[in-house]
N, C-alpha and C positions, 0 to 999 in steps of 0.2 A: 090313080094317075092324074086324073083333071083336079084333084084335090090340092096335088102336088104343082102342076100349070098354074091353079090360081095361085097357089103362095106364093110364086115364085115367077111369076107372069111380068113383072119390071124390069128382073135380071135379064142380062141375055145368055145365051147361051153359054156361051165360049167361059161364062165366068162360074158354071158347075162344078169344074175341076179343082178350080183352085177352094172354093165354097169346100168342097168335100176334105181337100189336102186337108186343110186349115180346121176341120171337124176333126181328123182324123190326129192330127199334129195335138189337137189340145188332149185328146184319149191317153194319147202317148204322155204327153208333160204331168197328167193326174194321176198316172203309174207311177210314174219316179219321183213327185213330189209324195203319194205315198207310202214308195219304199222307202225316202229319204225319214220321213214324219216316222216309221216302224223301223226302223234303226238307231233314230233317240237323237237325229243330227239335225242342226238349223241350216240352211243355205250357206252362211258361214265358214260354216264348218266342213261342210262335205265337198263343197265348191277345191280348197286347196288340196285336202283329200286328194281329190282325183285329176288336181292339176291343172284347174280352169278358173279361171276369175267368177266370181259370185254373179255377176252382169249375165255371163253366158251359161250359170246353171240356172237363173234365173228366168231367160229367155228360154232355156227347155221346157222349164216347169209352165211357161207359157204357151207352149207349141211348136218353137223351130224344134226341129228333131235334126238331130247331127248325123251325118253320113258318115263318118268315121268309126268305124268298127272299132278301134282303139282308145278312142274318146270314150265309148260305151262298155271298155274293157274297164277301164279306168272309174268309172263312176261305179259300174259294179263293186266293184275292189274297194272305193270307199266306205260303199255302203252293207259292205259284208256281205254282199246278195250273191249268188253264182250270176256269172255270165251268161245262164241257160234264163235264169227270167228275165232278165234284159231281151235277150233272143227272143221268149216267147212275146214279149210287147211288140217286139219290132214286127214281126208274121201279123198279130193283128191288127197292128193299125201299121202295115205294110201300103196303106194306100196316101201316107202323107209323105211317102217318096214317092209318088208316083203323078204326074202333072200329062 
């Protein structure tokens, strides 16, 4: 714990959450830009796939993670992946909804 104080002895407090979200946000983006890379697809490609401009699967692949169960239907679906491992990403890195 004092290991963690010094690293982090600048920040203040209030800004751990969002620190953590944003760790968590990017877990999420390196899952899907994996699934997308083991499906044989560029952003390009997957992006209209699943019905979203290249900008905003590009920003997932960065860390915003979308709240829209249906958006994550849909990306699934592009990338031939079941719905269930999309699901399984979201439980663990369930803490980049969470502020």
């Amino acid at each position: 714990m004092s290991t963690e104080k010094k690293m982090f002895a600048s920040l203040p407090p209030s800004y751990f959450p969002e620190l953590r979200r944003e760790a968590w946000g990017r877990l999420f983006g390196l899952g899907i830009r994996e699934a997308r890379k083991g499906a044989g697809l560029s952003i390009e490609q997957a992006a209209p796939l699943a019905g979203i401009e290249v900008s905003e699967w590009t920003a997932i692949e960065d860390g915003y993670v979308p709240q829209d169960q249906n958006r994550l239907r849909a990306m699934a679906a592009a990338m031939e992946i079941s719905f269930d491992r999309i699901a399984m990403l979201v439980l663990l890195c369930r803490e980049a909804w969470e502020l």
